[in-house]
MDAnalysis code that builds the backbone (N, CA, C; Angstrom):
import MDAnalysis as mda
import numpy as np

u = mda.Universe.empty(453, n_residues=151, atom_resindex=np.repeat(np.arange(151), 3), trajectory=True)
u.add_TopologyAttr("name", ["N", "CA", "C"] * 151)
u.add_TopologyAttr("resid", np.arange(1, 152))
u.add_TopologyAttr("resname", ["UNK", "UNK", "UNK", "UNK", "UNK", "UNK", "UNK", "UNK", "UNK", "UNK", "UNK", "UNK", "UNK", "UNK", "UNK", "UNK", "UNK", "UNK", "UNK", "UNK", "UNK", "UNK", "UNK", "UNK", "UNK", "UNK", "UNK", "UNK", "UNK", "UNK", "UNK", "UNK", "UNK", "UNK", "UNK", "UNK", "UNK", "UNK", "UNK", "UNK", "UNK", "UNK", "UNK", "UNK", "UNK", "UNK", "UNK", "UNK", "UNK", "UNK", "UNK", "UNK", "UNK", "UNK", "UNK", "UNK", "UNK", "UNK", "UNK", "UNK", "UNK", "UNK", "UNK", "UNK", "UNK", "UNK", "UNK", "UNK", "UNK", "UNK", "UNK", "UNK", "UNK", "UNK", "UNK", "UNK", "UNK", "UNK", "UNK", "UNK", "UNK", "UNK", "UNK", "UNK", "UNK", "UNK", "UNK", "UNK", "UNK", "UNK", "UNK", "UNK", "UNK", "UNK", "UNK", "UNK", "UNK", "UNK", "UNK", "UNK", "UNK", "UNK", "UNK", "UNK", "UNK", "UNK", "UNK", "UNK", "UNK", "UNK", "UNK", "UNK", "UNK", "UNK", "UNK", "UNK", "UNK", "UNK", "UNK", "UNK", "UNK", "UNK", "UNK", "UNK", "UNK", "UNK", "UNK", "UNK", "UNK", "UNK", "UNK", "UNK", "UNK", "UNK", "UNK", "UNK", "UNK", "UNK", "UNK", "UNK", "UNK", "UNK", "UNK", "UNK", "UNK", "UNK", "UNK", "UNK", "UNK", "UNK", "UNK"])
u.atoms.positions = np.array([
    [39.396, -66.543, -31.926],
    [39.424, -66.868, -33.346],
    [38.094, -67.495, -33.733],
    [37.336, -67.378, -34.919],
    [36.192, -67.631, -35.229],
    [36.089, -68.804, -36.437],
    [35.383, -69.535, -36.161],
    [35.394, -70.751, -37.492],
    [35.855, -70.207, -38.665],
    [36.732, -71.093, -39.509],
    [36.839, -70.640, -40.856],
    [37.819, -70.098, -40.867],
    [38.526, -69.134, -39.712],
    [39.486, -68.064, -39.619],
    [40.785, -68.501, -39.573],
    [41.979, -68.569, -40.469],
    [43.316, -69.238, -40.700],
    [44.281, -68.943, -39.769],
    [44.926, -69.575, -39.457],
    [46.495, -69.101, -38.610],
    [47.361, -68.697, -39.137],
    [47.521, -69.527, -40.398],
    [48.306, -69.122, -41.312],
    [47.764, -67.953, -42.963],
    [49.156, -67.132, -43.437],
    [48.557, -65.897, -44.502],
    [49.639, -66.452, -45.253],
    [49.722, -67.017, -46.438],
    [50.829, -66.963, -47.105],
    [51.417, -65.888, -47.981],
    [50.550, -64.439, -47.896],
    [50.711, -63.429, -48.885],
    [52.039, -63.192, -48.444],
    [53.154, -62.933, -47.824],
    [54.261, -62.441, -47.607],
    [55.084, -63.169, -48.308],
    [54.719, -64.800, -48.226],
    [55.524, -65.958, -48.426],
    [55.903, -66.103, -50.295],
    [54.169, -65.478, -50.619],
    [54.010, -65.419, -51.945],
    [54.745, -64.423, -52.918],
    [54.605, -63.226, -52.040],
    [55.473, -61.590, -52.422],
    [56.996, -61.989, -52.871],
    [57.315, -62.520, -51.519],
    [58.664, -63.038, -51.434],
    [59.512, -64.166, -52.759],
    [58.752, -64.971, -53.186],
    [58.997, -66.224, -53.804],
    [58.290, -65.782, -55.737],
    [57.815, -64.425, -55.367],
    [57.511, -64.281, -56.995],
    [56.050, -65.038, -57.460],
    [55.064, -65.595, -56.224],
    [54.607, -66.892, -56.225],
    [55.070, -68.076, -57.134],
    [56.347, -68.911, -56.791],
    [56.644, -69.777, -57.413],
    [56.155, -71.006, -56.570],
    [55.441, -71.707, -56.691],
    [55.261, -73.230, -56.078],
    [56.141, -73.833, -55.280],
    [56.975, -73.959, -56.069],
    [58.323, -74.827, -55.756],
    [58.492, -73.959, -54.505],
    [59.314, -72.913, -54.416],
    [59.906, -71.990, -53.085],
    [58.985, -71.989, -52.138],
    [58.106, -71.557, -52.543],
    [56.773, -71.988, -50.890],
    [56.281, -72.889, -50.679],
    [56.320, -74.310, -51.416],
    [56.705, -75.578, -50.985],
    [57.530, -75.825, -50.306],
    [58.555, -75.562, -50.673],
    [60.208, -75.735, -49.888],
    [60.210, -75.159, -47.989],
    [59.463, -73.423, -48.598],
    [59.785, -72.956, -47.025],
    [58.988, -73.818, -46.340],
    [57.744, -74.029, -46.662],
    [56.371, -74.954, -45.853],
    [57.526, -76.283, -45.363],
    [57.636, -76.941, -46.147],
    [58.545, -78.137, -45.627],
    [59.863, -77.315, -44.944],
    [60.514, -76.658, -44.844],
    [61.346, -76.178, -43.659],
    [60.501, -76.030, -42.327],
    [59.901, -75.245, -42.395],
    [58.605, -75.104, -41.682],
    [58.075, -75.727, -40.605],
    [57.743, -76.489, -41.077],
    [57.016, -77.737, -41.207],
    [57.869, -79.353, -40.044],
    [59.010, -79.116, -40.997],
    [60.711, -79.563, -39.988],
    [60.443, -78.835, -38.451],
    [60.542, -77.270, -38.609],
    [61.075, -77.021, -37.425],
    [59.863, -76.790, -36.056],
    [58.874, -76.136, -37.127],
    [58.225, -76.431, -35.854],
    [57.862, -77.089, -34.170],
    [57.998, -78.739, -34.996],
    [57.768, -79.519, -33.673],
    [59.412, -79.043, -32.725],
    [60.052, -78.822, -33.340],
    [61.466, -78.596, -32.543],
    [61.071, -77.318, -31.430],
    [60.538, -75.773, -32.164],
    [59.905, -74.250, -31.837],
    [59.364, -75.074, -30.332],
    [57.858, -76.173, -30.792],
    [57.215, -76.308, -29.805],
    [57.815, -77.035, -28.661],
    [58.849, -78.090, -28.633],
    [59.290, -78.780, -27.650],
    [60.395, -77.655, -27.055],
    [61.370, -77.062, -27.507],
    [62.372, -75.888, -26.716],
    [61.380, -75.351, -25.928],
    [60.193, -74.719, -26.539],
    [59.163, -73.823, -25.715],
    [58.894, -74.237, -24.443],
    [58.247, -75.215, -24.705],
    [57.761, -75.998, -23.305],
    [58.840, -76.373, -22.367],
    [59.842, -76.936, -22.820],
    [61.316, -77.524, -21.741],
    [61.600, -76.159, -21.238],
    [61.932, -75.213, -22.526],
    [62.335, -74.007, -21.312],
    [61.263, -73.220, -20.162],
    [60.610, -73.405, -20.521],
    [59.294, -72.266, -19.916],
    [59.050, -73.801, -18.175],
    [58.946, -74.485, -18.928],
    [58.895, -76.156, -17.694],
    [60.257, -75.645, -16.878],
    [61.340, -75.569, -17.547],
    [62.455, -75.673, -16.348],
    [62.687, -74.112, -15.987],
    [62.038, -73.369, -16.138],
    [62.107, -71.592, -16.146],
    [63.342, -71.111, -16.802],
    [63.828, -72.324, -17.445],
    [65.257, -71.409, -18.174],
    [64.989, -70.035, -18.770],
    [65.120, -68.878, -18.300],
    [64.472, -67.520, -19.565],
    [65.163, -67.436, -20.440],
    [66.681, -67.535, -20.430],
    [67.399, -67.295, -21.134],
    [67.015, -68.076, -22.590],
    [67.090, -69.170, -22.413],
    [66.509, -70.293, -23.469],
    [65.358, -70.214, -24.182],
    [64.450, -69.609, -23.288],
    [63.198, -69.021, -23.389],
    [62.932, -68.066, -24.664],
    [63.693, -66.933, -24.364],
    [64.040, -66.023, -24.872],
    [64.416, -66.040, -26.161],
    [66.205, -67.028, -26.142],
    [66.322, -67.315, -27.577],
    [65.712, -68.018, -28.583],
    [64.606, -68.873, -28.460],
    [63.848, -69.559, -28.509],
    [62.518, -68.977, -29.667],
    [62.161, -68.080, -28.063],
    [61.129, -67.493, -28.972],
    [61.831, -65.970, -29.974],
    [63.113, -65.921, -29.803],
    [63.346, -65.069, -30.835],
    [63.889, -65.589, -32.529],
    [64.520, -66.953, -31.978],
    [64.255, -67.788, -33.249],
    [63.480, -68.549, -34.565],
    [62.604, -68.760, -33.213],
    [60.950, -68.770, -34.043],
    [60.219, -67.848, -34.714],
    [60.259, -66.517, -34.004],
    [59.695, -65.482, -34.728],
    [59.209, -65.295, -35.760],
    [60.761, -65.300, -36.507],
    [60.846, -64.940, -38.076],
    [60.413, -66.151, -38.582],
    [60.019, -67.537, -38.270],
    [60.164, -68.326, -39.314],
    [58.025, -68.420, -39.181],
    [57.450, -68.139, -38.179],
    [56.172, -67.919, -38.016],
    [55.380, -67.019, -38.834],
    [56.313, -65.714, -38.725],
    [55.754, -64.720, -39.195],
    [55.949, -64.806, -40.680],
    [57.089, -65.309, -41.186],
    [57.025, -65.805, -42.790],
    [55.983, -66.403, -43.305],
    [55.604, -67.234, -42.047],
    [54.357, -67.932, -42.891],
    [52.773, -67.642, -42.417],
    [52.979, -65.798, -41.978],
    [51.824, -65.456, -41.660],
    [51.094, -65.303, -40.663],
    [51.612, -65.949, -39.655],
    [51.507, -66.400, -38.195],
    [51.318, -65.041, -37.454],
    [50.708, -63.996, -37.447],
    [50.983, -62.766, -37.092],
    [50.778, -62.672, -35.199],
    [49.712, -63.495, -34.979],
    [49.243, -63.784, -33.623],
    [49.988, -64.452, -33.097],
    [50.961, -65.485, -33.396],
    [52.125, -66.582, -32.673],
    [53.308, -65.762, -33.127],
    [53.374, -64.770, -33.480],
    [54.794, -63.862, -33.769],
    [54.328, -62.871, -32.822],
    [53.389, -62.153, -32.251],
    [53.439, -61.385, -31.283],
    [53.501, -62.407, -29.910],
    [52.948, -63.555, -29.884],
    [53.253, -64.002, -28.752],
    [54.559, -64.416, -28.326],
    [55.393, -64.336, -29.446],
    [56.734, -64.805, -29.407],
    [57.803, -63.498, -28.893],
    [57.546, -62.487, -29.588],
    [57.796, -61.421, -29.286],
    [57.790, -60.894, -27.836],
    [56.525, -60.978, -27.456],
    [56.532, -60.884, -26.001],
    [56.938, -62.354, -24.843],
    [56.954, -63.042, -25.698],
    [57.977, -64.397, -24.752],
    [59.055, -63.725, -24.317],
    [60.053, -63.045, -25.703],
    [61.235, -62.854, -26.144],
    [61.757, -61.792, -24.700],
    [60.458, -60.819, -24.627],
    [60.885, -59.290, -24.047],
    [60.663, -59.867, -22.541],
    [59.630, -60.569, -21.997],
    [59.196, -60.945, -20.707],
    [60.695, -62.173, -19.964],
    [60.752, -63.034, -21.165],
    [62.100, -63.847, -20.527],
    [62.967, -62.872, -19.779],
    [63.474, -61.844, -20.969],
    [64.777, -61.054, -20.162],
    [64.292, -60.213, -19.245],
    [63.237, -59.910, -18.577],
    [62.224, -60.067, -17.384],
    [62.640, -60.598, -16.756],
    [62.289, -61.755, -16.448],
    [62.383, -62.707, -15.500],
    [63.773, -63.165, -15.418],
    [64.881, -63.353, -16.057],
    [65.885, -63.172, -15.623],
    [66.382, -62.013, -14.891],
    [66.031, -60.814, -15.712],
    [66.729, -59.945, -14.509],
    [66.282, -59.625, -13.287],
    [65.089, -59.958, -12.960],
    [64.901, -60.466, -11.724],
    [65.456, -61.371, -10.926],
    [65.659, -62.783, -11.741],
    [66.623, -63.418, -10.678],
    [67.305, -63.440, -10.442],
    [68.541, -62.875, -11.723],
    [70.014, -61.984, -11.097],
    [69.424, -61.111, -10.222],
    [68.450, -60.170, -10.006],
    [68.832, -59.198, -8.814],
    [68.155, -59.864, -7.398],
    [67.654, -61.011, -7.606],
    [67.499, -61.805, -6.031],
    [69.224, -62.724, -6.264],
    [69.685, -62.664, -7.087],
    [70.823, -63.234, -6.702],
    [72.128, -62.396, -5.457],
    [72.255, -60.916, -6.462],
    [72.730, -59.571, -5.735],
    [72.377, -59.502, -4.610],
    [70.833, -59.584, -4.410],
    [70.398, -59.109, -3.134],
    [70.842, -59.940, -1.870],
    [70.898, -61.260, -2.248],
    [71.626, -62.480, -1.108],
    [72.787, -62.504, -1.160],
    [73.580, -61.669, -1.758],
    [74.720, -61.833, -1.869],
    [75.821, -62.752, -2.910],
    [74.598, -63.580, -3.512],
    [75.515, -64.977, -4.513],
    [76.238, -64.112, -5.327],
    [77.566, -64.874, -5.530],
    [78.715, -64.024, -6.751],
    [77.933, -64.700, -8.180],
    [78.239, -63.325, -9.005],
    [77.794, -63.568, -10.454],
    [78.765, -64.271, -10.711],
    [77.867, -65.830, -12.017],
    [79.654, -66.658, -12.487],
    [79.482, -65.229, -13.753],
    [80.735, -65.605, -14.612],
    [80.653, -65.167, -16.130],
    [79.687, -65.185, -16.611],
    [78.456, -66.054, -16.961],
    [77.188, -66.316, -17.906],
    [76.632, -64.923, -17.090],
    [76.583, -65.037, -15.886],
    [75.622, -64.247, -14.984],
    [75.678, -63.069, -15.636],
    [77.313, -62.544, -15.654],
    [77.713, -60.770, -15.793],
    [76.922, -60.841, -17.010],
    [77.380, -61.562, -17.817],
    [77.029, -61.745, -19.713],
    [75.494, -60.939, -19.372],
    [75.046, -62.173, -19.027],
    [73.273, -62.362, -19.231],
    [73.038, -60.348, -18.323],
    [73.350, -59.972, -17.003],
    [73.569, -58.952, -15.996],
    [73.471, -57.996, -17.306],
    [74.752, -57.814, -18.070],
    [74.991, -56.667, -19.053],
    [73.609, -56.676, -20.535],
    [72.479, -57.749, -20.865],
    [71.958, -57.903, -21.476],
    [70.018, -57.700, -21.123],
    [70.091, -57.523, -19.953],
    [68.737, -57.497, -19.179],
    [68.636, -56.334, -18.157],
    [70.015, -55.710, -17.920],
    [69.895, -54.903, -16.690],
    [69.031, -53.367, -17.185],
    [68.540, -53.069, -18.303],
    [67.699, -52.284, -18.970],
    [66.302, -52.774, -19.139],
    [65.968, -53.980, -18.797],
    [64.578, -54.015, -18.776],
    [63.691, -53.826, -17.645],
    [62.647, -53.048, -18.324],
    [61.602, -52.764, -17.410],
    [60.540, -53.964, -17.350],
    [60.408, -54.412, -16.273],
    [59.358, -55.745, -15.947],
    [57.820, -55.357, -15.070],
    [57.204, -55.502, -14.603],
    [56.670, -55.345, -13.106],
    [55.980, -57.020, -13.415],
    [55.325, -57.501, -11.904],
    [54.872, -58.881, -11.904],
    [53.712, -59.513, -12.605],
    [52.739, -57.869, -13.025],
    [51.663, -58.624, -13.692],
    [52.355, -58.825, -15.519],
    [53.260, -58.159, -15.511],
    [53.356, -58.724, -17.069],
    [54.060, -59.745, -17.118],
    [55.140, -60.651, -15.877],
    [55.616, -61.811, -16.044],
    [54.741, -62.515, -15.855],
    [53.672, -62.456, -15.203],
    [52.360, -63.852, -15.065],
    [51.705, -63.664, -16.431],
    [51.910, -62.845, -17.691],
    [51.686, -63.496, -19.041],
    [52.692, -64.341, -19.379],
    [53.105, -64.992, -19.138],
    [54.348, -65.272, -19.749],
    [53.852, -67.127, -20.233],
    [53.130, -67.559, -19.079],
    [52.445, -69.146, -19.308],
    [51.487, -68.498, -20.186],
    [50.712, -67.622, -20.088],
    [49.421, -67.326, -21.388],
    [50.480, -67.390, -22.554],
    [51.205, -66.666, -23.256],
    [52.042, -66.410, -24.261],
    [52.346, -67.710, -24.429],
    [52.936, -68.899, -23.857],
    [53.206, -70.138, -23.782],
    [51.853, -70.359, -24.181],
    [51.010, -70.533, -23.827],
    [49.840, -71.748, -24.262],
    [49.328, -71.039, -25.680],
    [49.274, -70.123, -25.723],
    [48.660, -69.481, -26.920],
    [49.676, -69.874, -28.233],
    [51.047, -69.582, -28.054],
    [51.644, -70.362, -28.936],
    [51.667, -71.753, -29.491],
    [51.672, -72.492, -28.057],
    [51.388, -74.048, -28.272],
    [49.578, -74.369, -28.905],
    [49.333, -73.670, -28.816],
    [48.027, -74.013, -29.428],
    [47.587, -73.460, -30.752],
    [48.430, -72.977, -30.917],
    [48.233, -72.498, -32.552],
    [49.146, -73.191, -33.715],
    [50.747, -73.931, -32.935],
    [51.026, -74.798, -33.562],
    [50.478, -75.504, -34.473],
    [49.445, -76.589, -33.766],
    [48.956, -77.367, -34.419],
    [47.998, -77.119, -35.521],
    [47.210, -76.045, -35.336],
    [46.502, -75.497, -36.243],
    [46.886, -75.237, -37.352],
    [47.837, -74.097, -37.201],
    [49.038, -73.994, -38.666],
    [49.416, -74.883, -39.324],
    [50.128, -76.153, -38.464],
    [50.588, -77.282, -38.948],
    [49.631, -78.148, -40.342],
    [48.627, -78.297, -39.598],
    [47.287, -78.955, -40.428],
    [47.310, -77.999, -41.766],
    [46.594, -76.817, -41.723],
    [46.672, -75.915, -42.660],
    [48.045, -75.968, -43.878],
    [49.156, -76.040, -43.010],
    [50.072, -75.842, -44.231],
    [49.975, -77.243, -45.053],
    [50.487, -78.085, -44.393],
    [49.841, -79.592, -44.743],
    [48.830, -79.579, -45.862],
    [47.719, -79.150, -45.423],
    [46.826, -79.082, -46.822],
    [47.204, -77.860, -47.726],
    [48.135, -76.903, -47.487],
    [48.460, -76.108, -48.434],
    [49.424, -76.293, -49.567],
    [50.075, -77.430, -48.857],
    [51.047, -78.469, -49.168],
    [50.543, -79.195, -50.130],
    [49.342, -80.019, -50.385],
    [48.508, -81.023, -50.957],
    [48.192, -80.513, -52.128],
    [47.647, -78.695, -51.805],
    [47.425, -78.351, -53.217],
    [48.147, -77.621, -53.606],
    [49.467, -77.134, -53.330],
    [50.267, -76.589, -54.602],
    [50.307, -77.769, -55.613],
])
């Protein structure tokens, strides 16, 4: 990214809202709320390898990034989203392979991942996708903040 160059586009936000002030004030302060929440799930799950969590996580965030333009932290989310159920179904199938019985969550999660295609160099993006998100947080954050100031 090059000086000057935004994280955030509000043209979608604007399309959407008719450009009314008020409404893209409002989403910014939703926004704005959830973020720090986006960034702490991120890190706890990706820290404790939960994928599953991982996963829902970054599929929750998505939409509320990309509303506000975020096009680069919505593809990284995206591919959080697809790489988690990766790495789970990998560890269900080192589970199979030793023999451990699936509980219920297992089959659940088993019937939801057993279609993905993984190999190992695309799960070692998975901390890049993590930091690249966490680091654009803050950037956005600032930005809306002052976008905030001058509606």
């Amino acid at each position: 990214m090059t000086q000057g160059e935004k994280i955030t586009d509000l043209s979608y936000l604007k399309e959407m809202s008719g450009n009314d002030n008020s409404i893209i004030g409002e989403m910014i302060d939703i926004f704005l709320e959830q973020i720090p929440e986006f960034e702490d799930e991120i890190s706890k799950s990706f820290e404790t390898q939960n994928w599953q969590e991982l996963g829902a996580v970054a599929h929750k965030a998505k939409s509320s990034v990309r509303t506000m333009g975020m096009e680069k932290s919505g593809d990284c989310l995206e591919q959080l989203e697809h790489l988690s159920k990766g790495n789970l179904k990998f560890e269900l199938q080192l589970k199979k392979e030793k023999g451990i019985e699936y509980s219920p969550q297992d089959e659940k999660n088993w019937s939801n991942v057993k279609n993905e295609t993984m190999n190992d160099i695309e799960l070692k993006l998975i901390p890049v996708f993590v930091e690249e998100f966490l680091a654009q947080c803050p950037l956005a954050t600032t930005e809306l903040k002052e976008t905030l100031r001058q509606l």
